[in-house]
C-alpha positions in Angstrom: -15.5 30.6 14.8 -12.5 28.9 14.1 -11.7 25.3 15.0 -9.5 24.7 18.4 -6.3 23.1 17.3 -5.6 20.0 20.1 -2.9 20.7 22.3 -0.2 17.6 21.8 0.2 15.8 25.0 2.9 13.2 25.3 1.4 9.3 25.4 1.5 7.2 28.3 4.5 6.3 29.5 3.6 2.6 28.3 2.6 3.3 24.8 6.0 5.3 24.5 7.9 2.3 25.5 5.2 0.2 23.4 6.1 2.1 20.2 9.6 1.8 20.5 9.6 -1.5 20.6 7.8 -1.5 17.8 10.8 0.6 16.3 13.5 -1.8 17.3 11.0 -5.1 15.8 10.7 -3.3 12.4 14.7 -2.8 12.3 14.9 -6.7 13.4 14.0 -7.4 10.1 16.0 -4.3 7.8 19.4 -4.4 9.7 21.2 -7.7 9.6 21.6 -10.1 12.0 25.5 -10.3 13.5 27.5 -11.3 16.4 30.7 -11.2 17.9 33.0 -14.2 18.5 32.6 -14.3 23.0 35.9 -15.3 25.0 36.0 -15.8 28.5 38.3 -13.1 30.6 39.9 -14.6 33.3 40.5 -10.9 34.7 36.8 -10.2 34.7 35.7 -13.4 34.5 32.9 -13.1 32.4 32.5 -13.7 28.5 33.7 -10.5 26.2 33.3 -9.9 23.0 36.7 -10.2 20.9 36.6 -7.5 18.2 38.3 -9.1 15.5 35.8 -11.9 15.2 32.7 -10.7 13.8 30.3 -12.6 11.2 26.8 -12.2 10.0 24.2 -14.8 10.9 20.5 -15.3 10.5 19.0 -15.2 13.6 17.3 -18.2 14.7 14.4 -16.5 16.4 13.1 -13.6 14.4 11.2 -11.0 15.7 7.3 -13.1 15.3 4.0 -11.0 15.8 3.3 -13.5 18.5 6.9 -13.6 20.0 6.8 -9.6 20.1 3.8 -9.7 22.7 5.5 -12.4 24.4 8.6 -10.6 25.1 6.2 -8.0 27.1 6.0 -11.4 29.8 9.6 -12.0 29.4 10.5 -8.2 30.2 8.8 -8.4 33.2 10.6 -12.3 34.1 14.0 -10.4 33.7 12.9 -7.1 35.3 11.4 -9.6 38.1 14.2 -8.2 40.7 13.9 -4.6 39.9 9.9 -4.9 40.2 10.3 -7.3 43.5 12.6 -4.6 45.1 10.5 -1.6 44.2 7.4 -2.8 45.8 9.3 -3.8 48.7 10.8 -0.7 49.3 7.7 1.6 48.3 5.2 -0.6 50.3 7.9 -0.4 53.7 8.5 3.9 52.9 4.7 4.1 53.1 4.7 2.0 56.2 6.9 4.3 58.1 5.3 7.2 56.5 1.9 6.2 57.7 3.2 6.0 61.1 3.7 10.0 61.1 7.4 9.3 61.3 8.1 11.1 57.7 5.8 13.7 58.4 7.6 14.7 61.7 10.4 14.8 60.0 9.7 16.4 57.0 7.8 19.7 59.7 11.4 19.4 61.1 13.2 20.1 57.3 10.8 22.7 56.5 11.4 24.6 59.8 15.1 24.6 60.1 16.0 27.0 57.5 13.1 28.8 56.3 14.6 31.6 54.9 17.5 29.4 53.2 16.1 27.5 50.6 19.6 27.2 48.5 21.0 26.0 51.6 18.0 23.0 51.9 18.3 22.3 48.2 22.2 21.6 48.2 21.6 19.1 51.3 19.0 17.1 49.2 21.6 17.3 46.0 24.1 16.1 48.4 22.1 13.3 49.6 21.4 12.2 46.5 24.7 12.8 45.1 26.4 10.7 48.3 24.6 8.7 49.5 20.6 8.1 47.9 21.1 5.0 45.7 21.8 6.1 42.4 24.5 8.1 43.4 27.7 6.9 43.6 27.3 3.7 44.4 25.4 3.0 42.0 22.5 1.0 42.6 19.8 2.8 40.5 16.1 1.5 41.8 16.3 1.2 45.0 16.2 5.2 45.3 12.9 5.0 43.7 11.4 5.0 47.0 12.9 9.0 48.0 11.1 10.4 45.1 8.0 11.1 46.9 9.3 12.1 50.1 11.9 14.8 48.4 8.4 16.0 46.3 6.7 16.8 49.1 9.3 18.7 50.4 10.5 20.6 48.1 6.7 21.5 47.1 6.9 22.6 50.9 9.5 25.1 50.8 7.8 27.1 48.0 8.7 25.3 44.7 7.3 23.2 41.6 7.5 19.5 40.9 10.3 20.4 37.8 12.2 21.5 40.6 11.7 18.4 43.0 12.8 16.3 40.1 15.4 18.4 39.0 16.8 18.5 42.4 16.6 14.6 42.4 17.8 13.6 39.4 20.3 16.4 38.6 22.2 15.3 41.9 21.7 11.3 41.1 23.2 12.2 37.4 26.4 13.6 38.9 26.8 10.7 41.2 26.4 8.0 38.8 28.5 9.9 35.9 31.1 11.1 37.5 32.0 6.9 38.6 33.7 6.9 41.9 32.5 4.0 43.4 29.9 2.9 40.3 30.5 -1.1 40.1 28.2 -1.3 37.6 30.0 1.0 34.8 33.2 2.2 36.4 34.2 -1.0 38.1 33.0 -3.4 35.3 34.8 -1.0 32.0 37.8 -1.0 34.4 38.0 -4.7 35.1 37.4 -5.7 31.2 40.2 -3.1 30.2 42.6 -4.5 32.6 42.9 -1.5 35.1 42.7 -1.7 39.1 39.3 -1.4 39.9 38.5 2.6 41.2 42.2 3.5 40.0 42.0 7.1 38.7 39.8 8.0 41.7 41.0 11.7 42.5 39.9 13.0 39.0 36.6 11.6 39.4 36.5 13.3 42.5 37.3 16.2 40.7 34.8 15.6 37.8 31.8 14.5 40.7 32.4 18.2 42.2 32.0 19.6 38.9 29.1 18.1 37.5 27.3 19.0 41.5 28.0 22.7 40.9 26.8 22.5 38.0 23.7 20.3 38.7 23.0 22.7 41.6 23.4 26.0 39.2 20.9 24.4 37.2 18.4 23.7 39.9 18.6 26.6 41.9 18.3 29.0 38.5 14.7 27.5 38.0 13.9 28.1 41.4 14.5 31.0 41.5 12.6 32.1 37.6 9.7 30.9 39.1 10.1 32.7 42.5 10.6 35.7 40.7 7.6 35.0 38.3 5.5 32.1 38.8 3.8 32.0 35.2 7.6 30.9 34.2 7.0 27.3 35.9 6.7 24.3 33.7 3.8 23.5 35.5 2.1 27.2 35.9 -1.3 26.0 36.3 -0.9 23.8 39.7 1.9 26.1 40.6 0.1 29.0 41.0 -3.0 26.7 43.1 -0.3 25.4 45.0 1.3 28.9 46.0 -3.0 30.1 46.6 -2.4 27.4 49.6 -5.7 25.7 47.0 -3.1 22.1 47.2 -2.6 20.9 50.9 1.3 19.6 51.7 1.9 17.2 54.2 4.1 19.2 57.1 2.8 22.4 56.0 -1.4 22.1 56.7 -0.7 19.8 59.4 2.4 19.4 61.2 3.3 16.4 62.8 5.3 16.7 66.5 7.6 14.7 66.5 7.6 12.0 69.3 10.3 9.4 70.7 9.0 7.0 68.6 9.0 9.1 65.3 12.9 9.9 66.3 13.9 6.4 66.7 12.0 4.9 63.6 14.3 7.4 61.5 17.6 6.9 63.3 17.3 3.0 62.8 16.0 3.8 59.0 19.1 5.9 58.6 21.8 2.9 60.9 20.0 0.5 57.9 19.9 3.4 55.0 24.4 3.2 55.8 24.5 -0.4 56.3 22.6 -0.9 52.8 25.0 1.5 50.9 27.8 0.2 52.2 27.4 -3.4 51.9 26.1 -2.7 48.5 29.2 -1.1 47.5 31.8 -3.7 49.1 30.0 -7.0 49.8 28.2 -7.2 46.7 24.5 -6.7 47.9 22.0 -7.1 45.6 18.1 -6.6 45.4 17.7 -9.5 47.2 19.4 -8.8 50.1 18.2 -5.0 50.3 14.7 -6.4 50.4 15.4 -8.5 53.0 16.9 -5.8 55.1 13.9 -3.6 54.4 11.8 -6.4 55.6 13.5 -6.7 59.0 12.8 -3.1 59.2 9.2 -3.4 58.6 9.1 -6.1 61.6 10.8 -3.4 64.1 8.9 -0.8 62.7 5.5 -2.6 63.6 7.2 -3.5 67.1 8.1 0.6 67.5 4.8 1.5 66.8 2.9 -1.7 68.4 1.0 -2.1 64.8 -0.4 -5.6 63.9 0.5 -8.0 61.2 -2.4 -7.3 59.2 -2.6 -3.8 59.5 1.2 -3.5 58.5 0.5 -5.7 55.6 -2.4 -3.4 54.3 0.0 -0.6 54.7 3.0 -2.0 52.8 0.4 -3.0 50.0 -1.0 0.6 49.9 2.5 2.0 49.1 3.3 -0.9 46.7 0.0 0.0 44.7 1.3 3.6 44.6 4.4 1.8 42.4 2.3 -0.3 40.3 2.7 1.5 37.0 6.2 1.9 37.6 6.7 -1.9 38.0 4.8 -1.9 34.5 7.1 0.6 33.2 10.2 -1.5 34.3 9.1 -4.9 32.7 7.9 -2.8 29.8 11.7 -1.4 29.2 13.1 -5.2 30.0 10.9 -6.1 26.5 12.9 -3.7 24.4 16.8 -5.3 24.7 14.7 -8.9 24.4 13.5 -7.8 21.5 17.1 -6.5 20.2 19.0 -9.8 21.8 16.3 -11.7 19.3 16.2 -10.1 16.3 20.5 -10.1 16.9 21.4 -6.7 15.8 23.2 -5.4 18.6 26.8 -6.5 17.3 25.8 -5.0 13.8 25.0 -2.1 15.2 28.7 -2.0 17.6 30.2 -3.4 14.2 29.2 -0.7 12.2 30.4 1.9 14.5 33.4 0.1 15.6 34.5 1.0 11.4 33.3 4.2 11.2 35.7 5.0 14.0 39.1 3.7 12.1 41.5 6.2 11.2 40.4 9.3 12.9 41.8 11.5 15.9 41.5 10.9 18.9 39.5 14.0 19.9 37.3 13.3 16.8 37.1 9.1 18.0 36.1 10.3 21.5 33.2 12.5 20.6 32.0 9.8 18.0 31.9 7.4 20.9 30.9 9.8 23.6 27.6 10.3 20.7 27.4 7.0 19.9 27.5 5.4 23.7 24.8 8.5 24.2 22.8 7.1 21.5 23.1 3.4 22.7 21.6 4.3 25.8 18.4 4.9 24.3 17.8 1.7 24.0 20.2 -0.4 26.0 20.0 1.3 29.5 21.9 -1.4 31.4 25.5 0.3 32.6 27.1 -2.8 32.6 25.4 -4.3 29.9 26.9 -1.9 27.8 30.5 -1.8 29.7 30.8 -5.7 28.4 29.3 -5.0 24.9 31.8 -1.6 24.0 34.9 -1.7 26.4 36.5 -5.3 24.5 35.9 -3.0 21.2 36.8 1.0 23.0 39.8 -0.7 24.5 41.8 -1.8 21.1 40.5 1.4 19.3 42.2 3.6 22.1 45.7 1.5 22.2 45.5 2.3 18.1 44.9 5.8 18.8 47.0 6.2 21.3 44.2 6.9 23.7 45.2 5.4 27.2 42.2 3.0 28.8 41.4 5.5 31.5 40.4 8.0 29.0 38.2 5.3 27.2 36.6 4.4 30.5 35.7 7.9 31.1 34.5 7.9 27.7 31.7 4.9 27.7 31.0 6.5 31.7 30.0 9.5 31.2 28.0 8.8 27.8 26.6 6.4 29.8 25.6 8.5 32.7 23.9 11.3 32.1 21.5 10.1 29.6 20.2 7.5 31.7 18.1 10.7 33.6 17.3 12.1 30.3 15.9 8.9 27.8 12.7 7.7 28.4 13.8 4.5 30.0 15.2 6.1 32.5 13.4 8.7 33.3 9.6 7.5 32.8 9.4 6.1 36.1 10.7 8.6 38.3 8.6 10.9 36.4 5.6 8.8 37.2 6.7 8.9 41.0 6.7 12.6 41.1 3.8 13.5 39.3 5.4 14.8 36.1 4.8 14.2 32.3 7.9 12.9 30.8 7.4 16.2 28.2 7.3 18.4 31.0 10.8 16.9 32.6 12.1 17.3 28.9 11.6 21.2 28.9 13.9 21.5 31.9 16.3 18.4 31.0 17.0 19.1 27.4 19.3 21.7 28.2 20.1 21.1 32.1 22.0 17.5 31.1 22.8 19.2 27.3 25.4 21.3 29.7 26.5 18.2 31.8 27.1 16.3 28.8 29.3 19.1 27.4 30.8 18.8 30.7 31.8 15.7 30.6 33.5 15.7 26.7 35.5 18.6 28.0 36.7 16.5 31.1 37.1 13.5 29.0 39.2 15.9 26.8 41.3 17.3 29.3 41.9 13.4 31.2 42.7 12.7 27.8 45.6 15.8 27.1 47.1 15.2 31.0 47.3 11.6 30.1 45.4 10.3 33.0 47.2 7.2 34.5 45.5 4.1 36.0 46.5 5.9 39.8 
């Protein structure tokens, strides 16, 4: 009898992000330090690197075995806002879902349309797309708290967790990429470069629309493979329990009514839901303020439902414990740029590419940046981050080339974009919150954001060839 060869199965989510900080503390010590010379922009008002003053320097704080473990703590210090909101959020979502408020809802969804499924999958992509918080305007964590909710029902109207995440983080990716109202890459690359903030808003429009249909194509082609044969689903073994009725679906098994108090703990989440995305995008809102907002919530919610103090608290807790090993994951991903900001290799790196890029066309320099800003994201996943890091050294390159700076924005953006739903340190946690291996999400990702970036080089292209102005 021959020996059973062991299936591969990916590593936790926190040895991953464990082993590539390994990765980058190994190359701490082959590729040498550098920096930039840093100026202060009185347009953006922030320090930017100035591309024609770079030298080599040996870093004062290399990579130690000691300070590698410590910059685990430190991840978590800087991630401290991110992991503050999140458990905020998530504990306050299980709140009001405890209260039956979500499950009335959600009976509601699932009975509308039960024959149109395309039609309830395009108003979740929409959702997302619009107005969920790593849409358009840009304010990635916060949505972390939807993923559940959007599992359960899409696992309610007759399709697999690949989908559910799919139809999440598809419709996020063409919000984010396509820039419209994105502060945090679009605004930021714009500001730096010296271009009105949002100018060249109708072709984003245009590329947002293009990246949905495509996003939804995507989606709604699974759905329907696995309809048609469910032994073509990613995950074919719970798949087929779930369709045997053997997994039970909140709304499905046991429907909630939905009551006067279900109804107006939903409209008032919805007034705040509007009031949150818009003063994020115009007044500036940060986590702090979001999870303030979220904690006057809780306090009407608990008047709504005539809950206790102490039994709300054990209730927020619950759904903040459900987020734990996401907050890990967050702090986890902090330690691997504090790891690169020691060891001070991300100029060399920018250097390095910044040559490599001289003298070439400017179809040729796009798709070398478009790769390379791709590549970057791996392990810098901070949007603006990377804005103030590669816009002071994209901007020059395009005036050489004869690239205009709308086309360069585009560029870093929509590099930028799409991989953040793709590379591990975006995408571990909300596979984590839907119930998803990260090598399961790959399967269905690989080629899903493989078309969006092709997408995107081909509407960088053609801004590029209609000579997209600043308006």
């Amino acid at each position: 009898m021959g020996i059973k060869k062991k299936k591969f199965e990916m590593p936790h989510v926190i040895v991953v992000l464990l082993i590539i900080m390994v990765v980058v503390a190994i190359l701490t010590y082959i590729v040498p330090s550098g920096e930039f010379e840093r100026v202060y922009d009185e347009v953006s008002g922030r320090d930017v690197v100035n591309p024609d003053e770079f030298h080599y320097v040996e870093a004062e704080n290399p990579v130690t075995f000691f300070g590698f473990f410590q910059a685990i703590y430190q991840g978590f210090v800087n991630g401290a806002d991110i992991i503050g909101g999140l458990l905020i959020s998530c504990g306050i979502i299980n709140f009001l879902e405890e209260t039956g408020a979500f499950g009335a809802g959600l009976t509601k969804i699932v009975g509308a349309v039960k024959k149109n499924h395309s039609f309830r999958i395009g108003v979740i992509l929409i959702f997302f797309a619009l107005f969920s918080v790593t849409g358009i305007l840009g304010f990635g964590e916060s949505s972390y708290p939807f993923y559940g909710i959007t599992t359960s029902i899409i696992l309610a109207i007759g399709y697999d967790r690949v989908a559910a995440m799919a139809t999440i983080m598809m419709a996020s990716c063409a919000g984010w990429a396509s820039g419209m109202l994105n502060l945090y890459t679009t605004g930021v690359s714009q500001e730096i470069v010296g271009l009105p903030i949002f100018s060249g808003l109708w072709y984003r429009v245009i590329c947002f629309f293009v990246f949905l249909v495509l996003a939804f194509t995507s989606v709604m082609l699974y759905c329907r493979k696995i309809t048609k044969d469910p032994t073509k689903s990613y995950v074919r073994e719970e798949y087929e329990r779930q369709l045997k009725g053997d997994i039970e679906i909140e709304g499905i098994k046991n429907p909630i009514a939905m009551t006067k108090k279900h109804a107006a703990a939903l409209i008032i989440y919805v007034i705040f839901l509007c009031i949150q995305g818009y003063c994020c995008a115009t007044k500036g809102w940060g986590f702090g303020e979001v999870s303030a907002l979220n904690m006057i919530y809780a306090v009407i919610l608990a008047l709504i439902f005539r809950v206790s103090p102490s039994k709300a608290c054990e209730s927020i807790l619950r759904g903040a414990g459900n987020v734990l090993t996401a907050g890990f994951v967050i702090g986890f991903a902090r330690s691997i740029m504090i790891i690169l900001e020691q060891g001070e290799i991300v100029d060399t790196f920018v250097y390095a590419i910044s040559k490599v890029l001289e003298g070439h066309s400017p179809a040729v320099t796009i798709i070398i940046l478009f790769i390379f800003v791709t590549f970057l994201n791996f392990f810098v996943d901070s949007g603006s981050g990377k804005a103030v890091m590669m816009m002071p050294i994209m901007s020059p390159l395009g005036k050489i080339l004869g690239i205009n700076q709308q086309v360069m924005v585009l560029t870093y953006q929509f590099g930028d974009g799409f991989t953040d739903y793709l590379w591990p340190a975006g995408a571990l946690v909300p596979c984590q919150l839907c119930g998803l291996k990260y090598s399961v999400w790959l399967k269905f990702a690989g080629k899903a954001m493989g078309i969006q970036l092709l997408a995107g080089y081909v509407m960088v292209l053609i801004a590029h060839y209609i000579d997209l102005g600043p308006f």
